[in-house]
N, C-alpha and C positions, 0 to 999 in steps of 0.2 A: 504493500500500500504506500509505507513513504518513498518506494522505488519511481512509482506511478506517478505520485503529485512530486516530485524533484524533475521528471520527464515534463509535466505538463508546464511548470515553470517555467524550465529552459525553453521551452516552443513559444512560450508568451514572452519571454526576453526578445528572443531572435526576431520573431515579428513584429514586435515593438519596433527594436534596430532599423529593422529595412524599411517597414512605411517612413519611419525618422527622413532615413538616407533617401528614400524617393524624395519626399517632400520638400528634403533641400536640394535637389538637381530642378526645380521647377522653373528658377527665373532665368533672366533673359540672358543671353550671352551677347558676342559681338560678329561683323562678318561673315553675318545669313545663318549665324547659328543662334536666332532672336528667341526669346521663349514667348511663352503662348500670350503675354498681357491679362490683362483685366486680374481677377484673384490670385495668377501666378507671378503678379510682376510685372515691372512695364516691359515691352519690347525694348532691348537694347543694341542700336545698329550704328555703322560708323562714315564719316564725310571727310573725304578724304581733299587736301588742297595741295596744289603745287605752290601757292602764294608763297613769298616770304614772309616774314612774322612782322615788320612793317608794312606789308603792302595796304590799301585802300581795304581790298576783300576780303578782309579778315571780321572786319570789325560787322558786316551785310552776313560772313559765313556763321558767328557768335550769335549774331543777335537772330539768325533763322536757327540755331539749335534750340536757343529758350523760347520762340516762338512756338516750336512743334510742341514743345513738351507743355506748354500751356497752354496747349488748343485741345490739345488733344488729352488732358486731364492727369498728364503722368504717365499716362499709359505708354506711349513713343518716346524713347530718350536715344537723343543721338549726341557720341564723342565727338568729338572736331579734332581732326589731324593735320595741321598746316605744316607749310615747308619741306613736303616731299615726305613726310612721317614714313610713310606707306609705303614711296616708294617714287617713282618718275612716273611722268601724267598716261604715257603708253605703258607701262604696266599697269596699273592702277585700272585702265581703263579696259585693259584686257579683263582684269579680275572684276569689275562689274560688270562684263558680260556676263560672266561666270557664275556670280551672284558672294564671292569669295568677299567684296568691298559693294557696301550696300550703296552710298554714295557721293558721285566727285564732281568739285570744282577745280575744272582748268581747261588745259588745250584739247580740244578734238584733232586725235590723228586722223588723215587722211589713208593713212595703210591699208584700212579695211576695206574705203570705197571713198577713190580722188576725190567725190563730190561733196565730199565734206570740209573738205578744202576751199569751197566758195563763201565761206565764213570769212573767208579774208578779200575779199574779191577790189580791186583796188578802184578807190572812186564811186563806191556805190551809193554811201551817203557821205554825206558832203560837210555835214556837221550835225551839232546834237536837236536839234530840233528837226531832223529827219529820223532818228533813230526809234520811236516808236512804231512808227509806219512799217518801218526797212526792218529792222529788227525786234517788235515787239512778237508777243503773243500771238497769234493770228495772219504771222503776215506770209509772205511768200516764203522768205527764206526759214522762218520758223518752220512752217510748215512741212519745208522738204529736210530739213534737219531731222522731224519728229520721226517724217516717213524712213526714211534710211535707218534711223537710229532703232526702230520699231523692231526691223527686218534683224537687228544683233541683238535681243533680249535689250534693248536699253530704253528707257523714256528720258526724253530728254525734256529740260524744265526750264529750259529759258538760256540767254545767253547774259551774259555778267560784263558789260561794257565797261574798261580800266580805262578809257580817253581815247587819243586820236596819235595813230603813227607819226613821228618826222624825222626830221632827218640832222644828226648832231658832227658837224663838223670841225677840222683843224686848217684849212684849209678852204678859202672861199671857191665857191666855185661859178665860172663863166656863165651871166644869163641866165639868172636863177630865177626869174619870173616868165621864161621864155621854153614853154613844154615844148624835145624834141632838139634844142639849139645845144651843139657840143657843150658840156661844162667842165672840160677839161680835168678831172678828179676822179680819182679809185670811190667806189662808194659801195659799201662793206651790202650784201644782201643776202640771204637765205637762200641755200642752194635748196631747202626740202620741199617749198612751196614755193612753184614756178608762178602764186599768183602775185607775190610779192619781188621775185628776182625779174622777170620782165619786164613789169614799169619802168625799174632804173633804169633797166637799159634802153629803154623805147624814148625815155623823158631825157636823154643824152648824157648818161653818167657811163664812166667803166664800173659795170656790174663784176666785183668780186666776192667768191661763195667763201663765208670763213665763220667757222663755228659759233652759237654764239656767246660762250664763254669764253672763247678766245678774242673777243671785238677790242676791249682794251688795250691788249697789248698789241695787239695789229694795227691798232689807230698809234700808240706809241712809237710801235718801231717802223713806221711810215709804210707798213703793207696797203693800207686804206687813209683817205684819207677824212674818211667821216664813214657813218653807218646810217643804215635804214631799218627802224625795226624798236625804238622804242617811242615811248610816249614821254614828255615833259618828267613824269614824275620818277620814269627811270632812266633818264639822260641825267635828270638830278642825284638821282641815288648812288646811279654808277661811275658816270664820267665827267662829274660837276670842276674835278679836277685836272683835264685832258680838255675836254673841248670846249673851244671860242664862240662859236655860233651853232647856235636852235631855230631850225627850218619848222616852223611848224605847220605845215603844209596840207594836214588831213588827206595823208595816201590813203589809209584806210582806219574803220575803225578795231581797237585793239579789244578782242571779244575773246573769253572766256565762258564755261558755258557748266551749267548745273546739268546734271545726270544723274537718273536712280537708276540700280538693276531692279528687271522686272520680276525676277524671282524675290526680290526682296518686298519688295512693294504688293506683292500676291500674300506675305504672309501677316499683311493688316487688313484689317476689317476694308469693307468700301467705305466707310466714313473716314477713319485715320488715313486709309489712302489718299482719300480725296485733299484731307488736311496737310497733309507732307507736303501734295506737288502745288495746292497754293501757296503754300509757303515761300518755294523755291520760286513760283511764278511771279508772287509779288517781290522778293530782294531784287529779282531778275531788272523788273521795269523801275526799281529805285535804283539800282546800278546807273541808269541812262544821266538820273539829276547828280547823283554826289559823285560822277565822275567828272562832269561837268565844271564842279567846284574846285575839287580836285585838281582838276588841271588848272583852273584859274592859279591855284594857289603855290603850284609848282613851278608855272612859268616866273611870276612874281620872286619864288626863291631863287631860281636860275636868274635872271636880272640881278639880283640883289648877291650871289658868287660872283659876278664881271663876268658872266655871260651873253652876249648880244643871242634878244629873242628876234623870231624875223616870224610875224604870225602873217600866217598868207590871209587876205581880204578876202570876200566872198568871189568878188569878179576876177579874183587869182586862181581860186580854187578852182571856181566854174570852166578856167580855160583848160585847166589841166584836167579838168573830169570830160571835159570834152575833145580836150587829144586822145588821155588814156584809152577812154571807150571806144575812138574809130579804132587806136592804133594797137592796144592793147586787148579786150576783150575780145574779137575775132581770134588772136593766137589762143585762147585760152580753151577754145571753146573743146580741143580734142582731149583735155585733160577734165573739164565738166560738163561735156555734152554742147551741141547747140541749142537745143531747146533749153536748159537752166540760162543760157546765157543768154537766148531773145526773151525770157521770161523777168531776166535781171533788169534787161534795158528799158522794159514795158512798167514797169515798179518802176525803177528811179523817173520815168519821164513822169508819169503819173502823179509822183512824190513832190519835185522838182520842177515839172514846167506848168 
């Protein structure tokens, strides 16, 4: 008899034990291994950023984590990983196909399908009071963003606009208001997106391809002599010490882009779903104003290091979006299609004239 009730004890220990040990594996984890929410805990999943820990997009990536987590009542908690935590923006964004990285802000590679590529597309809009149209929610290029992205498990939630490209040089260069006229200068361009290495050389620079971690020192040891490829507030950050003169010319604008995996986004309710990707949709169309600012306030710091800024006029801009687009978007069109490209030209005229 006490053989039996010593047996029946141990059986009620043990069982006690394991429901214990179930009960704590319940909450959430991270990188699509989210636990179930609501009585287990909130989902917890993670946002991955190339930014630096200065950049602008930090403080839009912050204040969308405490967003979700208070819309959606605790239940949705997402970490925030800046400055490449995770990883560079083409892995990262491989692992959100995957569902391995629930979601990122940064570069959309072109590797999977060139036409993602037309996010840079030079001259499309022309300045920030165009960017809703061109770039918001709803518009054309969103839209074919969504579509492509759809096709790779990805949702895409908006693009994240950092300011307007120009061009920071050591060296002045010939007829800088004159799209197309030799200007006699090496000017540093991105060999990986032919929609950015083109224009230079359409708009009469020697287009040189050179990493672009390596821009500095190439612009020092006279390999280039200016680059193409940042905005005001990273000509300030980076080269505030190396270059003379800021082209601010609005090549293009400088877009980064919010991305959830759709496996990840399948394992919230359809309300918290829904809640997430407004989220992401509204930082997206507040990105268009405080970049805006942004650069005000960058140019202004650039001046204020004995910088000469050189902000191209609207009827400067105009000539150059109307060289680039006869002389430029035609070349472009076997890397995005003709049709993205007569659908580009049909928006900006629409936008524009």
């Amino acid at each position: 008899m006490l053989i039996r009730k010593r047996k029946v004890l141990t059986l009620l220990v043990v069982t006690a034990l394991v429901l214990a040990l179930l009960a704590g594996c319940g909450g959430g984890g991270g990188g699509g291994e989210a636990g179930g929410g609501g009585d287990d805990g909130p989902i917890t999943m993670r946002l991955a950023s190339n930014a630096p820990l200065d950049h602008m997009s930090n403080a839009l990536n912050e204040e969308a984590v405490e967003m979700i987590y208070e819309r959606t009542d605790g239940r949705v908690r997402v970490t925030y990983h800046p400055a490449s935590q995770l990883g560079d923006y083409v892995t990262v964004y491989e692992e959100v196909m995957m569902g391995v990285v629930d979601f990122m802000h940064g570069t959309i590679p072109d590797s999977v399908d060139a036409r993602l590529g037309a996010a840079y597309m030079p001259y499309y809009a022309m300045g920030y009071e165009d960017l809703p149209a061109l770039y918001g929610e709803g518009s054309y290029l969103f839209n074919v963003m969504h579509e492509i992205s759809a096709g790779q498990g990805i949702e895409f939630m908006g693009f994240l606009i950092e300011g307007f490209i120009g061009m920071g040089v050591v060296t002045e260069p010939n007829d800088e208001f004159v799209p197309g006229a030799p200007k006699g200068i090496k000017m540093r361009a991105p060999g990986a997106l032919i929609a950015l290495l083109f224009p230079v050389e359409d708009l009469g620079y020697t287009a040189v391809t050179v990493p672009y971690a390596e821009v500095p020192t190439a612009i020092q040891t006279g390999v280039v002599d200016g680059w193409n490829g940042g905005t005001p507030n990273m000509n300030y950050a980076w080269l505030s010490d190396i270059i003379t003169t800021m082209y601010v010319n609005y090549m293009h604008a400088e877009c980064t882009a919010y991305i959830g995996s759709t496996r990840s986004l399948d394992k919230l309710s359809p309300e918290d779903r829904e809640i997430v990707i407004d989220v992401f949709l509204e930082q997206s169309a507040k990105s268009f104003y405080v970049a805006e600012e942004n650069e005000k306030d960058y140019m202004r710091r650039l001046e204020a290091a004995g910088i000469r800024v050189v902000d191209f006029t609207y009827e400067q801009r105009r000539a150059h979006a109307d060289f680039v687009r006869e002389n430029t978007w035609p070349r472009l069109e076997a890397e995005f299609t003709k049709e993205l490209i007569d659908n580009f030209r049909a928006e900006a005229d629409r936008v524009q004239n």
